[in-house]
C-alpha positions as CSV (number, residue, x, y, z in Angstrom):
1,X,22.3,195.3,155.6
2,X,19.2,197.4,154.9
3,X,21.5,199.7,152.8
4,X,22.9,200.3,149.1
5,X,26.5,199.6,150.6
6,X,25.1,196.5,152.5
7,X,23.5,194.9,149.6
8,X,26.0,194.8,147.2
9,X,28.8,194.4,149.5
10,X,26.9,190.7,150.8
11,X,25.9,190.4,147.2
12,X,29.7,189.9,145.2
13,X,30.8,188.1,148.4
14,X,28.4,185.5,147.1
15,X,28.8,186.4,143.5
16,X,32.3,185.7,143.7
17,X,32.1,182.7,145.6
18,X,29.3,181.0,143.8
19,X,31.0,181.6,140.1
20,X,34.6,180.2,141.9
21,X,32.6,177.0,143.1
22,X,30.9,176.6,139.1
23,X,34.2,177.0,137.8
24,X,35.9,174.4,140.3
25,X,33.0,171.7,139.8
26,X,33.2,172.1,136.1
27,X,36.4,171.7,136.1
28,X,36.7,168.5,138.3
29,X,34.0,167.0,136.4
30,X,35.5,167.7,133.4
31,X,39.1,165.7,134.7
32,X,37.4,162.7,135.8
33,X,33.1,162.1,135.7
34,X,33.0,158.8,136.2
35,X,34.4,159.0,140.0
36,X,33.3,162.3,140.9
37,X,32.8,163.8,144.5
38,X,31.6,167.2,145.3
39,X,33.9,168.9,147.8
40,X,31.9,171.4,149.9
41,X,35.3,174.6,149.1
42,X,38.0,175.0,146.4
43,X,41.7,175.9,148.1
44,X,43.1,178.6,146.6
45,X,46.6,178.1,145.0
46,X,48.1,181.4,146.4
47,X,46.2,180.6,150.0
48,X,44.7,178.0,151.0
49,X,42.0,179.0,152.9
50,X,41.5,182.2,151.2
51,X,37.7,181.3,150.4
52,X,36.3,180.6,154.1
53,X,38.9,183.3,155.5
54,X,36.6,185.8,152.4
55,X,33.4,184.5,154.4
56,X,34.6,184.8,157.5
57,X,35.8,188.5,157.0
58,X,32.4,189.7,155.4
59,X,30.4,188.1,158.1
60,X,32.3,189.9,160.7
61,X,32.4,193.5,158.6
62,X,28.4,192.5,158.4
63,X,28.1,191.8,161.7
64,X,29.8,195.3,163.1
65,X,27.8,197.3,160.2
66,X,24.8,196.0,161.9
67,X,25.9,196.1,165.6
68,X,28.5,198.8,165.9
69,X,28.9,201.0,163.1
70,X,25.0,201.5,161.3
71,X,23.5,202.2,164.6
72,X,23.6,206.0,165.9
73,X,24.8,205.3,169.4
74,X,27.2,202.7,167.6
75,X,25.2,200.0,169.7
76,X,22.2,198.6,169.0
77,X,20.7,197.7,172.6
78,X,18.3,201.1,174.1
79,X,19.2,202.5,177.3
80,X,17.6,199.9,179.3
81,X,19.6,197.3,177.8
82,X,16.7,195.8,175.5
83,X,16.7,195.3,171.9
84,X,14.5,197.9,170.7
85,X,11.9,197.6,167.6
86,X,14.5,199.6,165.3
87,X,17.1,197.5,166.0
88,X,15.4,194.0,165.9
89,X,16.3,194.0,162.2
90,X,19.8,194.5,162.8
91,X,20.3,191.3,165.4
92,X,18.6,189.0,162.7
93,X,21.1,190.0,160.1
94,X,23.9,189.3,162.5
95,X,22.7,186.1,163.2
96,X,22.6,185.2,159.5
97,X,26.4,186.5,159.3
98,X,27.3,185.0,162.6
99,X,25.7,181.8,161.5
100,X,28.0,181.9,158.2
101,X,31.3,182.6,160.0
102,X,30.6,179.6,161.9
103,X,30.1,177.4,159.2
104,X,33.7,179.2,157.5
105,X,35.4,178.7,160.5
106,X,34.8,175.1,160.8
107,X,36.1,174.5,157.0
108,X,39.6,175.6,158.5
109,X,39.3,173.2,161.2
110,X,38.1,169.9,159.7
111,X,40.3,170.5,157.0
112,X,43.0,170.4,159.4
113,X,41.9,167.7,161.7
114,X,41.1,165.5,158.8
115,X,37.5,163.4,160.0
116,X,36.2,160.8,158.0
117,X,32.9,162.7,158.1
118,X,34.1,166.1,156.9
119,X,32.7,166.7,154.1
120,X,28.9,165.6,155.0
121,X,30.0,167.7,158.6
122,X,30.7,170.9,156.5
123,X,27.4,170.6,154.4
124,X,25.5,170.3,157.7
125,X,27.0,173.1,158.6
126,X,26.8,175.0,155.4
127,X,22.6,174.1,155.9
128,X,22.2,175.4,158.9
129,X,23.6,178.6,157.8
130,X,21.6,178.8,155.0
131,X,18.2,177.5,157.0
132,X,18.9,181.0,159.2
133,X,19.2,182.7,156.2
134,X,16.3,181.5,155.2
135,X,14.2,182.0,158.6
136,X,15.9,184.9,159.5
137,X,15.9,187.5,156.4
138,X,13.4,189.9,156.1
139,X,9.8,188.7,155.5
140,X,7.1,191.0,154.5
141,X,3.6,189.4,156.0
142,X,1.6,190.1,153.1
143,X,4.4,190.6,150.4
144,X,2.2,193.3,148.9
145,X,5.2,195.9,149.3
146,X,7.6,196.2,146.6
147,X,10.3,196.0,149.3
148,X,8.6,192.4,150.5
149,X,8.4,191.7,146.9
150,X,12.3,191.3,146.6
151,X,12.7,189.7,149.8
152,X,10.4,186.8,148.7
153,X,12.3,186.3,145.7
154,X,15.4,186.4,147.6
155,X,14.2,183.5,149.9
156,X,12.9,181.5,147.5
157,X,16.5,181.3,146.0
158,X,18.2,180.7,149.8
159,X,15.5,177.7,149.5
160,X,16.9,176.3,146.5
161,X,20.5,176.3,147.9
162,X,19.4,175.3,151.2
163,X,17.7,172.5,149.6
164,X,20.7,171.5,147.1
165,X,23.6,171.7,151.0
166,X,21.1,169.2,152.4
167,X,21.1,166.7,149.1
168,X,24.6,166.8,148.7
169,X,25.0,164.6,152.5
170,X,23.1,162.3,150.5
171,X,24.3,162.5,146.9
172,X,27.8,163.5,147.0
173,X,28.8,162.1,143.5
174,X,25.7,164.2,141.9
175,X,27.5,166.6,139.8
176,X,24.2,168.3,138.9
177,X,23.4,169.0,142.9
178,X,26.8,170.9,143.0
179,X,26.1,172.8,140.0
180,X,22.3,173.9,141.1
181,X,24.0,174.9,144.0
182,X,27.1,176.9,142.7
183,X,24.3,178.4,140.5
184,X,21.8,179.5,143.2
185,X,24.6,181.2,145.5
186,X,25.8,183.0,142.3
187,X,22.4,184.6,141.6
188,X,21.8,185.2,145.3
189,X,25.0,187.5,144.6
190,X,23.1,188.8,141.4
191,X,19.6,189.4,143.3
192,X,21.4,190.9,146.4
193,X,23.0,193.4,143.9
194,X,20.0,194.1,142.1
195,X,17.9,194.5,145.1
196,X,20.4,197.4,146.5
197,X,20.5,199.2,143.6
198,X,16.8,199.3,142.4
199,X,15.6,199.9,146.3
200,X,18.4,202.5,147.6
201,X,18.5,204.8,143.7
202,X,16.0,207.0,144.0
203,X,16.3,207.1,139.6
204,X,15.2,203.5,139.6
205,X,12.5,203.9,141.9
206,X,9.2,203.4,140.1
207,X,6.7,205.5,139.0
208,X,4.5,206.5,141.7
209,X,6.3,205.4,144.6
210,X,8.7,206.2,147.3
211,X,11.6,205.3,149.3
212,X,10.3,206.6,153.2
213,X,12.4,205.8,156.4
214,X,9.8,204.7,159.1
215,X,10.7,203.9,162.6
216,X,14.4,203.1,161.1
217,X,13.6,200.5,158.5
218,X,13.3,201.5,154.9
219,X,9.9,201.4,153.3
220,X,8.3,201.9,149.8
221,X,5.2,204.1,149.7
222,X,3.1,204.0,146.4
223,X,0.5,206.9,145.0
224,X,-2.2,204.3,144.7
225,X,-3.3,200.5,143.8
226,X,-2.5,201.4,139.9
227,X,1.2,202.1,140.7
228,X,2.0,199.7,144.0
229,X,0.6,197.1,140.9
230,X,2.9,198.4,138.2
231,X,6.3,198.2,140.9
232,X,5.3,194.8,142.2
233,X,4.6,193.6,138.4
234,X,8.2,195.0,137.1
235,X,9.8,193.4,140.1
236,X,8.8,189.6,138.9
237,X,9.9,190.8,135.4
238,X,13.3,191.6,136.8
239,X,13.6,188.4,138.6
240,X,11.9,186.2,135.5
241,X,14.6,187.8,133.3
242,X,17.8,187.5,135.4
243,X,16.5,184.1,136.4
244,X,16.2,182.8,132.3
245,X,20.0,184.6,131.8
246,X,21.4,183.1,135.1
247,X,19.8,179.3,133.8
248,X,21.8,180.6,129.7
249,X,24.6,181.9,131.6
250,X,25.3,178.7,133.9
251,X,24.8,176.4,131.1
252,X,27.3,178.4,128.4
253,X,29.7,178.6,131.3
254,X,29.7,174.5,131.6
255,X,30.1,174.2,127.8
256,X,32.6,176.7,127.1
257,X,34.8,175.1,130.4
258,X,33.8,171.6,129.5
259,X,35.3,172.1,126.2
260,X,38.3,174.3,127.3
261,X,39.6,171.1,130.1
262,X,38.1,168.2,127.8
263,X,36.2,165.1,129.2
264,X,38.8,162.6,128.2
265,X,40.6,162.5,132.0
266,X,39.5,159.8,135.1
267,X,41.4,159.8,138.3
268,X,42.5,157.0,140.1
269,X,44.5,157.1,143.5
270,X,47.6,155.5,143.6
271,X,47.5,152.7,146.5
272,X,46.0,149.5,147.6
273,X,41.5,149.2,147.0
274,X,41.4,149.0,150.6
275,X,43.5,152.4,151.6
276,X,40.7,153.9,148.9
277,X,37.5,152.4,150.0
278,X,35.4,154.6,152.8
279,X,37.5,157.4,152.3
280,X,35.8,160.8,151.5
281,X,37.2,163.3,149.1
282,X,37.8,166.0,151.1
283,X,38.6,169.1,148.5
284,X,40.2,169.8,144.9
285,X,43.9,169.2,146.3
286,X,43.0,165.8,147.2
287,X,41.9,165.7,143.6
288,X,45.5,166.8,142.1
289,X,46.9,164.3,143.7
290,X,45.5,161.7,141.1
291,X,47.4,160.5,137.8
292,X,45.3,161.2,135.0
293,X,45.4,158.6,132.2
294,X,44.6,159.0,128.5
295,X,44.4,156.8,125.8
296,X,45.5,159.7,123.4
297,X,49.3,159.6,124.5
298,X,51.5,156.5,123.5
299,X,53.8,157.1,126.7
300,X,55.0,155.2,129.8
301,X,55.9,156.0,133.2
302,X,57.2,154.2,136.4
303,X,56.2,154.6,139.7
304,X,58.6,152.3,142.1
305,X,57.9,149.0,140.6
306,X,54.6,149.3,138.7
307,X,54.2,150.7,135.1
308,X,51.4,152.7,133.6
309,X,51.1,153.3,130.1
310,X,49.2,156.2,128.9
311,X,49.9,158.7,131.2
312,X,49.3,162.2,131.9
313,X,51.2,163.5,134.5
């Protein structure tokens, strides 16, 4: 992933997916806030699975980028059959996106087998991914670099949603977990674009340094202290920044969707207390099939032998 392509390919998969999962908690909040429950994926109305089969297709094109395709030989083991220095990069990546396919692939399947465990199964999951992530991306020992710069800042973001996978076993009605977390992958997406594009541009390299391939990783050299200061500085103003307009960003999104769906909705499953109770809401579909009522229409329905008034089909 140590490339312009790799960045920001890795970076809108989790752009995308992080400003799909805002927009689906907002939403659901919004219909009902008083019983809310955080699924851990959104179906897709088109597919179904389209957002785990999306994670499960970049962690595989990942995976051969790193494997098969980036390496010269187009295989990353020497001649001996040893992982050489070069190359030890590339396996850690591929664990990260192996680690990520899992955790996709097991969406499909509980979602199809149904256990009453699912949901708190998917976020272990979903933290384990994210713990290699976090133990397995790039770590500069001294973080003096300006590439190590950006790779701290990256992990301390993979922290936040690590942290917010493992809270949500605990807290699955906390609406505020689900949004830290939707947040925190979406700017993971933002830094993983930035980072490709300010390391791999030559034009937005800073003054004084340069982009030098040593040994087959990519590393910065600077002209002296005064300069390696300056790049490292300009780096935690790029992160302050997009930090502050991811925090305005995320908040105007809720406001702007709160008020679009309204906050006037509750959910209530048709059926007996006890067919309800212990259950876990599994995803958004389960979520549709509630009745909405509303005290704002004067209507009335029937279902079999019991009437509702107010109700919003």
């Amino acid at each position: 992933m140590g490339t312009f392509v790799g960045h920001v390919g890795i970076g809108l998969v989790f752009f995308l997916i992080g400003l799909w999962h805002l927009l689906n908690h907002i939403k659901l909040h919004a219909f009902h806030p008083n019983s809310y429950t955080a699924p851990l994926w959104f179906p897709s109305f088109k597919f179904r699975y389209a957002e785990p089969f999306l994670i499960m297709a970049a962690s595989v094109a990942s995976i051969s980028m790193d494997l098969f395709i980036g390496p010269k030989r187009h295989q990353p083991l020497d001649r001996d059959g040893t992982i050489p220095f070069n190359h030890i990069n590339n396996f850690e990546q591929a664990s990260i996106s192996f680690a990520m396919f899992v955790y996709a692939a097991f969406l499909v399947i509980l979602d199809r087998t149904q256990p009453k465990v699912s949901r708190s199964l998917g976020h272990f999951l979903a933290s384990i991914a994210f713990a290699q992530e976090l133990l397995l991306s790039p770590n500069s020992t001294d973080h003096i670099t300006p590439i190590g710069q950006y790779h701290f800042f990256q992990r301390l973001v993979i922290l936040v949603t690590l942290t917010t996978f493992l809270m949500g076993i605990g807290f699955p009605n906390s609406f505020m977990v689900s949004f830290v977390r939707s947040l925190s992958i979406f700017f993971q997406g933002v830094w993983f674009i930035v980072t490709g594009v300010m390391l791999y541009t030559p034009e937005f390299m800073p003054k004084g340094c340069l982009l030098y391939n040593e040994n087959g990783r990519k590393v910065i050299r600077c002209s002296g202290e005064e300069a390696l200061h300056r790049a490292n500085s300009l780096i935690k103003l790029e992160f302050s920044w997009l930090l502050i307009g991811t925090a305005i960003f995320g908040v105007s999104f809720y406001l702007v969707f709160v008020k679009i769906y309204g906050q006037k909705f509750e959910y209530f499953y048709l059926g007996s207390k006890e067919e309800h109770e212990g259950e876990e809401e599994s995803d958004y579909i389960e979520s549709q099939k509630k009745i909405a009522c509303t005290e704002i229409l004067k209507t009335k329905c029937k279902v079999g032998k019991v009437e509702l008034k107010n109700c919003l089909w």
